[in-house]
VEXLUMKE-998550 format. One record per residue: residue number from 1; residue in one letter; x, y, z of N, C-alpha, C in turn. Coordinates in nm, 2 decimals. Each point is the difference from the previous one (the first is absolute). Example, Ala and Ser with C-alpha at 12.3 -4.5 7.8 and 13.67 -1.06 7.14 Angstrom:
+-----+--------+--------+--------+--------+--------+--------+--------+--------+--------+--------+
: num : residu :   n.xx :   n.yy :   n.zz :  ca.xx :  ca.yy :  ca.zz :   c.xx :   c.yy :   c.zz :
+-----+--------+--------+--------+--------+--------+--------+--------+--------+--------+--------+
:   1 :      a :   1.32 :  -0.57 :   0.78 :  -0.09 :   0.12 :   0.00 :   0.09 :   0.12 :   0.00 :
:   2 :      s :  -0.04 :   0.11 :  -0.07 :   0.09 :   0.11 :   0.00 :  -0.08 :   0.11 :   0.08 :
+-----+--------+--------+--------+--------+--------+--------+--------+--------+--------+--------+
% end
This chain:
+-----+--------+--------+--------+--------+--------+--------+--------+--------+--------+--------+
: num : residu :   n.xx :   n.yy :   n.zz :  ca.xx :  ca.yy :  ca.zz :   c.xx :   c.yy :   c.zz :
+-----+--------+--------+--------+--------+--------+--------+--------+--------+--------+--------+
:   1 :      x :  -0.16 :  -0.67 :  -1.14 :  -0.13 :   0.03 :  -0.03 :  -0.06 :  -0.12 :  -0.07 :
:   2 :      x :  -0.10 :  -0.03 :   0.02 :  -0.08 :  -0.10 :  -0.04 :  -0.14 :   0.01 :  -0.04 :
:   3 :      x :  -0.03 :  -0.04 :  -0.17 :  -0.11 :   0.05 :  -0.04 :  -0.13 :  -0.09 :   0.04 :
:   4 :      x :  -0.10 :   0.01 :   0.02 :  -0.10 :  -0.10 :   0.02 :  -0.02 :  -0.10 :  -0.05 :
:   5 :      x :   0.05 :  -0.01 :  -0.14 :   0.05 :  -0.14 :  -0.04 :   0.11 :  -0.08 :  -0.01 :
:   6 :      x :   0.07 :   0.08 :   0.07 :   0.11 :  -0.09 :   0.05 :   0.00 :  -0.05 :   0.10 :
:   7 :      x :  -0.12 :   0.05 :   0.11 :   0.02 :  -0.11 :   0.09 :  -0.02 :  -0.13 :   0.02 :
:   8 :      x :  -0.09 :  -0.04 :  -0.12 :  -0.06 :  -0.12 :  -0.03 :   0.15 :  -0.09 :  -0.07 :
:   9 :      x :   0.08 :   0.10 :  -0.11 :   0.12 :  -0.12 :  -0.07 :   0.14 :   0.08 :   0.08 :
:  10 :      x :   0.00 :   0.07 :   0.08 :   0.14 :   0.05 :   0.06 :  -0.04 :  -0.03 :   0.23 :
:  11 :      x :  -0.08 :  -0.06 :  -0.01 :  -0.04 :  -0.03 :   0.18 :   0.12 :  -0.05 :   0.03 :
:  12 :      x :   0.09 :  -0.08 :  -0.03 :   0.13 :  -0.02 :   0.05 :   0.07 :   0.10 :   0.04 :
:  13 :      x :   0.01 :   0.10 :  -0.07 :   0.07 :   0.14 :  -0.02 :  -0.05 :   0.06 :   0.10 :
:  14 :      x :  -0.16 :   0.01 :   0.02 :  -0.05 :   0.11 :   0.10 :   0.04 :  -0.10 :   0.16 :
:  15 :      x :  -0.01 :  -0.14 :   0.00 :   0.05 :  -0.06 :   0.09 :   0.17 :   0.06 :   0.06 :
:  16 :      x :   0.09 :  -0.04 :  -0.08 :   0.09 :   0.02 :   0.01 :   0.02 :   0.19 :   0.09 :
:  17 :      x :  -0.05 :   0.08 :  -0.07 :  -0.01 :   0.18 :   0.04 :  -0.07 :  -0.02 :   0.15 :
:  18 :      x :  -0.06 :  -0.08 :   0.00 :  -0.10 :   0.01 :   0.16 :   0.16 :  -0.05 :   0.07 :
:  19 :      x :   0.04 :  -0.12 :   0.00 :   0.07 :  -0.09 :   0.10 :   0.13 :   0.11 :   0.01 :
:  20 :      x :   0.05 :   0.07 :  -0.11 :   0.07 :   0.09 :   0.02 :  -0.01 :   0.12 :   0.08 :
:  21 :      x :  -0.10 :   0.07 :   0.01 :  -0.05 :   0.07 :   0.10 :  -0.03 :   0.10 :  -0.08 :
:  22 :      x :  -0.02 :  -0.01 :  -0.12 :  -0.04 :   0.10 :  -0.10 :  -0.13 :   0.06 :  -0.05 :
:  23 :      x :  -0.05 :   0.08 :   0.02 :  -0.11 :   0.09 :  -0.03 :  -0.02 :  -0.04 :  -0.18 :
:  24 :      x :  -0.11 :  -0.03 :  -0.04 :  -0.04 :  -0.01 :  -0.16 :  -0.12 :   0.04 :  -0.02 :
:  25 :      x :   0.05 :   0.08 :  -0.08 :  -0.13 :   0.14 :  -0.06 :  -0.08 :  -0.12 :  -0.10 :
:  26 :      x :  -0.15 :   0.01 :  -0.01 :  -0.09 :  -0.08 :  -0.12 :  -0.01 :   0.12 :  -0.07 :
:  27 :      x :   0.03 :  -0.05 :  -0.13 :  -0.10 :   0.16 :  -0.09 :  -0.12 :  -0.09 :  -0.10 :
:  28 :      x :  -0.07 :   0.12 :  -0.01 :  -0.10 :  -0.08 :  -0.11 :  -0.01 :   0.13 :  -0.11 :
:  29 :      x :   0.04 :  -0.07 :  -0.11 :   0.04 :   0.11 :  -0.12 :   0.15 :   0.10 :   0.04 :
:  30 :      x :   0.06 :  -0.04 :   0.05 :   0.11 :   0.07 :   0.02 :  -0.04 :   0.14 :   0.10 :
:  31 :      x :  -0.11 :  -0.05 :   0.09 :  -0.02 :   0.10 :   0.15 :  -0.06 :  -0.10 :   0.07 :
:  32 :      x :   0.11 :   0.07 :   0.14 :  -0.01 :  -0.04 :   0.12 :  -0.13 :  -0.06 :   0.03 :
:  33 :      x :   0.00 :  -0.11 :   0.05 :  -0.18 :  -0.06 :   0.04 :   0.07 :  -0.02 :   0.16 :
:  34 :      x :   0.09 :  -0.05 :   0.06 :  -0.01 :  -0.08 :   0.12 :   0.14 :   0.03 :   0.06 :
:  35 :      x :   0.03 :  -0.05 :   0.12 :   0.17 :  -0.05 :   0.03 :  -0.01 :  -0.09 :   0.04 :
:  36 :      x :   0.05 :  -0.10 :  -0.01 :   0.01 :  -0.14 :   0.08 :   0.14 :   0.04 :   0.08 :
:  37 :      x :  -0.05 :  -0.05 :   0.15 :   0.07 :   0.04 :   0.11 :   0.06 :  -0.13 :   0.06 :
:  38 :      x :   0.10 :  -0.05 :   0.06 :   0.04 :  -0.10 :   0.04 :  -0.01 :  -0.02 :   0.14 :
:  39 :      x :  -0.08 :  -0.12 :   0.01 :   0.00 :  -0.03 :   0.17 :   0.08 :  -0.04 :   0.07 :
:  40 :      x :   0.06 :   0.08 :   0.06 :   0.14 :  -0.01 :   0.08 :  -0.02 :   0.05 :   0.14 :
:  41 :      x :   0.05 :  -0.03 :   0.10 :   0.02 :   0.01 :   0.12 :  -0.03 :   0.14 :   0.03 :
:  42 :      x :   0.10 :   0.11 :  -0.09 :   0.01 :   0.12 :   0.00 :  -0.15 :   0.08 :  -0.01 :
:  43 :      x :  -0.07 :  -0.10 :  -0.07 :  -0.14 :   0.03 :  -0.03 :  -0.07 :   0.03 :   0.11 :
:  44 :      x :  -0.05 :  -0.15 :   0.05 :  -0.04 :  -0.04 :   0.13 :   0.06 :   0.11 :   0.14 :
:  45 :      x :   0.10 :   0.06 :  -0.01 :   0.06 :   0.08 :   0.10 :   0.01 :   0.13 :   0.01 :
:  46 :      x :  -0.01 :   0.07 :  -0.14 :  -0.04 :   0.12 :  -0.08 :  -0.16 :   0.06 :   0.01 :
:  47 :      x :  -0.01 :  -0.13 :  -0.04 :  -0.13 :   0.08 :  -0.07 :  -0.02 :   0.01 :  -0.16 :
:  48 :      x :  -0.12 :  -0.03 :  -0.03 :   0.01 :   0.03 :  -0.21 :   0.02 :   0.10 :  -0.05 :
:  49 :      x :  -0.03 :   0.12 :   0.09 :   0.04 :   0.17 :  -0.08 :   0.14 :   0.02 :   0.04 :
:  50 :      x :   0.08 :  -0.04 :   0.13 :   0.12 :   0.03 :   0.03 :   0.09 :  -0.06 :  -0.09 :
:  51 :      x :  -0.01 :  -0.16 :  -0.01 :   0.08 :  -0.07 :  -0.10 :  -0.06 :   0.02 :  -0.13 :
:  52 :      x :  -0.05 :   0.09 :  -0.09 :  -0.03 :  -0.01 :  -0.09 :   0.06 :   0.11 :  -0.05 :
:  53 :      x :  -0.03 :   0.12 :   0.09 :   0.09 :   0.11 :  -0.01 :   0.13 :   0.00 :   0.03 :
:  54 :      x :   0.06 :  -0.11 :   0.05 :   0.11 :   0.03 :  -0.02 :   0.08 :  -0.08 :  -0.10 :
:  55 :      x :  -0.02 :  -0.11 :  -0.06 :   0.00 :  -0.05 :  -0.13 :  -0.02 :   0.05 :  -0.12 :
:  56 :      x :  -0.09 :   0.11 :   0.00 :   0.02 :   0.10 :  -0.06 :   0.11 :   0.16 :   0.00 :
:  57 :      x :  -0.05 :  -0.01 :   0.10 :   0.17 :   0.07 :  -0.01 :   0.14 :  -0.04 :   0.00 :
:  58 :      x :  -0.02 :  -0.09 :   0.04 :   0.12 :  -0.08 :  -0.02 :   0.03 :  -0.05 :  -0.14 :
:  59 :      x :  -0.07 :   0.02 :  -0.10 :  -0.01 :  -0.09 :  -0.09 :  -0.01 :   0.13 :  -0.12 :
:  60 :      x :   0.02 :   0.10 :   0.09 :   0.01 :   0.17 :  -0.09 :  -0.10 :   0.03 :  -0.06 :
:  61 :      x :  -0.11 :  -0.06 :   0.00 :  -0.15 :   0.00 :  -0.07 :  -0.14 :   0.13 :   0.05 :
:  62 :      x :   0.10 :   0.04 :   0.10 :  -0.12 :   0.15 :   0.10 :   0.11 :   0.06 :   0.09 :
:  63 :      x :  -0.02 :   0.10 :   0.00 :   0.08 :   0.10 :   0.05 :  -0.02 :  -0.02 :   0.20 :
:  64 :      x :   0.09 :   0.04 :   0.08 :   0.01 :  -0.02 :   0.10 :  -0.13 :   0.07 :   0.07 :
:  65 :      x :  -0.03 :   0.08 :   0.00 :  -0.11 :   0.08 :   0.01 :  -0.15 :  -0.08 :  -0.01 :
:  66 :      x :  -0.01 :  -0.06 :  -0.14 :  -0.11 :  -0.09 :   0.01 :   0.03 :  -0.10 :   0.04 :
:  67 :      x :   0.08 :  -0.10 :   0.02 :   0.02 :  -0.10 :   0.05 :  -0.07 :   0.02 :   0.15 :
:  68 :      x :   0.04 :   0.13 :   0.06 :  -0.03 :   0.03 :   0.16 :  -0.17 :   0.01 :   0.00 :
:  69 :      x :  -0.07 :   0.03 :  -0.10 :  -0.13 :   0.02 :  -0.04 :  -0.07 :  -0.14 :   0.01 :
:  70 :      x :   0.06 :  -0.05 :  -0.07 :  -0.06 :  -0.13 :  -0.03 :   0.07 :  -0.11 :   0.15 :
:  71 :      x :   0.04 :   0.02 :   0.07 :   0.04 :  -0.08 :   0.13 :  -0.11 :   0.08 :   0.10 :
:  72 :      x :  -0.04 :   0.12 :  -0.08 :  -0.10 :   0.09 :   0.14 :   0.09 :  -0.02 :   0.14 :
:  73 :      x :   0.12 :   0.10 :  -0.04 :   0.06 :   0.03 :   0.09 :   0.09 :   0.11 :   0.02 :
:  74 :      x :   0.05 :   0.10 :   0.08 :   0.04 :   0.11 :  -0.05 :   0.17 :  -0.03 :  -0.06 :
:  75 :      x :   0.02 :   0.13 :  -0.04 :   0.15 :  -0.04 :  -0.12 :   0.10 :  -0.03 :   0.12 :
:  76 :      x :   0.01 :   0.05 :   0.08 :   0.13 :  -0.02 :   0.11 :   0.01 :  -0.14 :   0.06 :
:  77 :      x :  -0.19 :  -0.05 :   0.05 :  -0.01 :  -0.17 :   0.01 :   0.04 :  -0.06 :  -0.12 :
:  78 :      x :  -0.01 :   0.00 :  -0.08 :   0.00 :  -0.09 :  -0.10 :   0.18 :  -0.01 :  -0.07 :
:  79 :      x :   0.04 :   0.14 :   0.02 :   0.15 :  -0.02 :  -0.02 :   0.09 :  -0.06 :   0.13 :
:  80 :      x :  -0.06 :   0.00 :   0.11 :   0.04 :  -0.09 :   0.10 :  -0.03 :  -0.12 :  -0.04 :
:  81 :      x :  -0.12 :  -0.06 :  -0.03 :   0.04 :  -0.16 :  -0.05 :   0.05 :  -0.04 :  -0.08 :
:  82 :      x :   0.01 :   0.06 :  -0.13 :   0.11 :  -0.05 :  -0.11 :   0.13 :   0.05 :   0.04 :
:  83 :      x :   0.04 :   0.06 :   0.07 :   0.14 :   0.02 :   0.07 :   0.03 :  -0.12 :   0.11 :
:  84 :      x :  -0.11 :  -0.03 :   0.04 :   0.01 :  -0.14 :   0.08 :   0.05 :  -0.12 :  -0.09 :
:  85 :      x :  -0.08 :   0.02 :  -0.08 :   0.04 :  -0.14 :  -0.13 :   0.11 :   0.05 :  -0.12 :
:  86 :      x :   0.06 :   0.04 :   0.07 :   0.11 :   0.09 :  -0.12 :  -0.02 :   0.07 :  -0.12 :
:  87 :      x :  -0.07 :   0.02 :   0.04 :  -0.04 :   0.06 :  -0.16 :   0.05 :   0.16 :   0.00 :
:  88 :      x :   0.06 :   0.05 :  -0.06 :   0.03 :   0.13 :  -0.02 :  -0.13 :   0.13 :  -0.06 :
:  89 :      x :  -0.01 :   0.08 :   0.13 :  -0.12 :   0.07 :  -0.07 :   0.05 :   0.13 :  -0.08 :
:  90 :      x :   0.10 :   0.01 :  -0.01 :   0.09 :   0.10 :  -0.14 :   0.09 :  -0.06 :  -0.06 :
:  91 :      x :  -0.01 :  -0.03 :  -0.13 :   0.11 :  -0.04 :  -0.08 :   0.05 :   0.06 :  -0.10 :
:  92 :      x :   0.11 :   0.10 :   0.05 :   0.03 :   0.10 :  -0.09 :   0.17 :  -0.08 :   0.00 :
:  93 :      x :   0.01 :   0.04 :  -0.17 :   0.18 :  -0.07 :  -0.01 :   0.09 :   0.12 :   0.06 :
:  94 :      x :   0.14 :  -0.06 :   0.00 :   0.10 :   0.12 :   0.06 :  -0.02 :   0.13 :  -0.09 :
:  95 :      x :  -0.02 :  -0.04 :  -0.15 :   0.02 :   0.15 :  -0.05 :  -0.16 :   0.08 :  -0.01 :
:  96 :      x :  -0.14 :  -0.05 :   0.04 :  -0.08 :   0.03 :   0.01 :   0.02 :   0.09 :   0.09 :
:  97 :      x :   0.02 :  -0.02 :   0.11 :   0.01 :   0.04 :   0.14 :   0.12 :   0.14 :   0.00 :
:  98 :      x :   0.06 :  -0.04 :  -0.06 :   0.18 :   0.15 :  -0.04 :  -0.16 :   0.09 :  -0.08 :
:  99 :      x :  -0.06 :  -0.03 :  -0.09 :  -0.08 :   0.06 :  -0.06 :  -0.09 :   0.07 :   0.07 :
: 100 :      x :  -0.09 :  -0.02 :   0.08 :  -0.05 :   0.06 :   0.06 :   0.02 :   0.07 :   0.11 :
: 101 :      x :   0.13 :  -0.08 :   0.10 :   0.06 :   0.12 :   0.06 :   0.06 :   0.12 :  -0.06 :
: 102 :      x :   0.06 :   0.01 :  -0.11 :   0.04 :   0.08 :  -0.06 :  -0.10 :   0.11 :  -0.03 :
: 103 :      x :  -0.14 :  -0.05 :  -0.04 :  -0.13 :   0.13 :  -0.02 :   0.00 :   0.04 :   0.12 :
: 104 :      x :   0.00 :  -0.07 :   0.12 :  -0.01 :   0.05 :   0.17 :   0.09 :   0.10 :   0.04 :
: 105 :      x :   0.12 :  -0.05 :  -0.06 :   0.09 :   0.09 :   0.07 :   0.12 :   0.08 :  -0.09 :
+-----+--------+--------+--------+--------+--------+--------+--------+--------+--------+--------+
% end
């Protein structure tokens, strides 16, 4: 996260987060003003709501559900592409998973 005045004495830093492929929240007063999105190929090939949404999800910051909202695409498309780019659309640990099978069954 990056405050609005840090972009002016931390721009190396926000450089750095772009070239990385990293999504960087601006806040102003310690709330969200902006995201700075990185121009990447993925971009260009995505789309800005597809790749945004999924950097967001990917980055654990919106639940899978809105991520599919904000790509304006239905939940089944949208877990098809991040299943394309590996991205796991349930991340439950081994004993999460004993857990809730166990309420199932």
């Amino acid at each position: 996260m990056f405050g609005i005045r840090d972009l002016r004495e931390r721009s190396g830093d926000f450089s750095r987060t772009a070239e990385a492929g990293q999504l960087a929240v601006i806040t102003k007063r310690d709330t969200p003003l902006m995201v700075g999105v990185p121009f990447t190929q993925e971009l260009l090939e995505q789309g800005v709501a597809v790749n945004l949404a999924v950097q967001l999800y990917k980055n654990q910051a919106i639940t899978l559900a809105k991520a599919a909202r904000i790509a304006n695409k239905p939940l089944a498309e949208f877990i098809q592409i991040i299943g394309l780019m590996g991205i796991e659309a349930v991340d439950y640990s081994p004993d999460e998973l004993d857990s809730d099978l166990d309420i199932l069954g």
